[in-house]
Legacy VTK file of the C-alpha trace (Angstrom):
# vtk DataFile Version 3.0
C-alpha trace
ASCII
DATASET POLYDATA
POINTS 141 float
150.914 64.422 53.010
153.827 63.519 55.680
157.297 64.500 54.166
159.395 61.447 54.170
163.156 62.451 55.755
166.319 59.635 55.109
168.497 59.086 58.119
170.744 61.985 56.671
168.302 64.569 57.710
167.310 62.888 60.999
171.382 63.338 61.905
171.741 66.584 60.633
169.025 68.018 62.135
169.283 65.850 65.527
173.071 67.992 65.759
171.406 70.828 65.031
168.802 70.509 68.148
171.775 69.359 70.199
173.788 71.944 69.535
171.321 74.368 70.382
168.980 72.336 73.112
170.995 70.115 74.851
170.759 66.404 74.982
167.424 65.740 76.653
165.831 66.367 73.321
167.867 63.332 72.110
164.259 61.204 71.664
161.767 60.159 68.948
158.994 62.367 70.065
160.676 66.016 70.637
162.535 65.554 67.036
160.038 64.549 65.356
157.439 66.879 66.584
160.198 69.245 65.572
160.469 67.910 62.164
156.754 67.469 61.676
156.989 63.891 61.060
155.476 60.970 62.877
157.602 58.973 65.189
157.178 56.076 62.588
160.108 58.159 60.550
162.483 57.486 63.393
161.971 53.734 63.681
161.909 53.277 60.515
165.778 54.969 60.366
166.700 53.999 64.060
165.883 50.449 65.769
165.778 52.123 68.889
167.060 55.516 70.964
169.875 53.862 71.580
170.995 52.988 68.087
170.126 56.183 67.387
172.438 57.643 69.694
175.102 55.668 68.866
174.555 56.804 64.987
174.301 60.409 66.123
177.848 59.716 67.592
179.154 57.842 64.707
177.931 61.112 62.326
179.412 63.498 65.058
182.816 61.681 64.590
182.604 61.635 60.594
181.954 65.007 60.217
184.365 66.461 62.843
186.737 63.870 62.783
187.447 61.340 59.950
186.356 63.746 56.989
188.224 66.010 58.730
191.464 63.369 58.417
190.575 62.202 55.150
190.782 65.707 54.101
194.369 66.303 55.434
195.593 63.027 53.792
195.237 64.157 50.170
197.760 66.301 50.542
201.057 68.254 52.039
203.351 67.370 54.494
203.441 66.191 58.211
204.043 70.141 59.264
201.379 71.356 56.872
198.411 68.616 58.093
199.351 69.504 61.602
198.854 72.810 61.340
195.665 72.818 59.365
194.448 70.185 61.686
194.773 72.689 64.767
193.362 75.179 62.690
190.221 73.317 61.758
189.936 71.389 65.497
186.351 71.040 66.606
185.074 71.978 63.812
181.582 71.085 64.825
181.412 74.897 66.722
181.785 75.498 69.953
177.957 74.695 71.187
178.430 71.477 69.243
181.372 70.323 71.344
179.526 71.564 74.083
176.792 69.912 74.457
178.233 66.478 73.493
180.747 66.815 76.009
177.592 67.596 78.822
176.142 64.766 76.885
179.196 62.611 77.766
178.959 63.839 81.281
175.645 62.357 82.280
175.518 59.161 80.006
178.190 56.704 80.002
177.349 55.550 76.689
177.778 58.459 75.007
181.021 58.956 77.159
182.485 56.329 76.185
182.064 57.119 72.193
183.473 60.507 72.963
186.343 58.897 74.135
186.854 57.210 71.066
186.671 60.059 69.100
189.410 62.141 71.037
191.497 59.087 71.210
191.411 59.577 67.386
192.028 62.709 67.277
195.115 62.714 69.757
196.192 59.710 67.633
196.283 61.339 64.056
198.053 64.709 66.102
200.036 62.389 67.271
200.974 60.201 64.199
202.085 63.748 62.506
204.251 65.283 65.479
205.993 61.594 64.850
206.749 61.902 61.262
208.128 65.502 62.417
210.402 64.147 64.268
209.035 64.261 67.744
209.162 61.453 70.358
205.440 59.553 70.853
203.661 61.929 72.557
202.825 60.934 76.371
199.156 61.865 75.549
198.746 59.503 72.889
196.846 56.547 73.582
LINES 1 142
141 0 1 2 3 4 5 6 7 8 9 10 11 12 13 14 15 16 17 18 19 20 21 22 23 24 25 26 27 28 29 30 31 32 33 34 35 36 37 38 39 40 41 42 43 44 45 46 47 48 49 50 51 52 53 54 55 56 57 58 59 60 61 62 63 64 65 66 67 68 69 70 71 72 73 74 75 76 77 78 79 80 81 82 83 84 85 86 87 88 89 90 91 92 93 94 95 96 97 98 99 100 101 102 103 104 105 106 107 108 109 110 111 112 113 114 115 116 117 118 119 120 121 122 123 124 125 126 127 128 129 130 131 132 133 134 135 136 137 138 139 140
């Protein structure tokens, strides 16, 4: 009997390959070989490679970025966010951040999500170094 994964899993594990593969494995067939599912689990979670790539960048962001945010907004001041925001940067790992930034290098698409997602980032850094006093960063978009 075929396991049946939810989109969740599919995610998860996609990162996971990334991380450690690289981006060319970014398809139906290699993941789910991988998983040991048919390629019917992916369409039935993902219209398309594309809309799965743009979910894969949308679960990238929430787990690195807004969770991240959400996080520092229950609690403490602008100084004490900050610095447990540089402390916790990139949380994805090193490899992670790697490989969507290669990612980002080849494939507009996925460049221009990326882009989004720092332009978050330097936003919310931003936002605090503001209530601290500071003048709007240049950097800030």
């Amino acid at each position: 009997m075929t396991q049946r994964l939810d989109r969740k899993v599919w995610l998860d594990f996609a990162l996971e390959e990334l991380a450690q593969r690289g981006h060319e494995g970014m398809r139906a067939q290699p993941l789910s070989a991988q998983l040991g599912v048919s390629r019917g689990s992916f369409y039935w979670h993902f219209k398309d490679v594309a809309a799965f790539h743009a979910a894969l960048m949308a679960h990238w962001s929430e787990i690195t970025n807004d969770a991240l945010v959400a996080e520092l907004e229950q609690g403490g001041d602008a100084q004490t966010r900050l610095t447990r925001l540089l402390q916790r940067t990139l949380r994805s790992g090193p490899a992670l951040e790697r490989a969507i930034r290669a990612w980002a290098a080849s494939d507009p698409s996925i460049a221009g999500m990326v882009d989004q997602v720092d332009g978050r980032r330097i936003g919310y850094a931003a936002q605090l170094l503001e209530a601290l006093g500071q003048e709007r960063p240049e950097a800030a978009w």
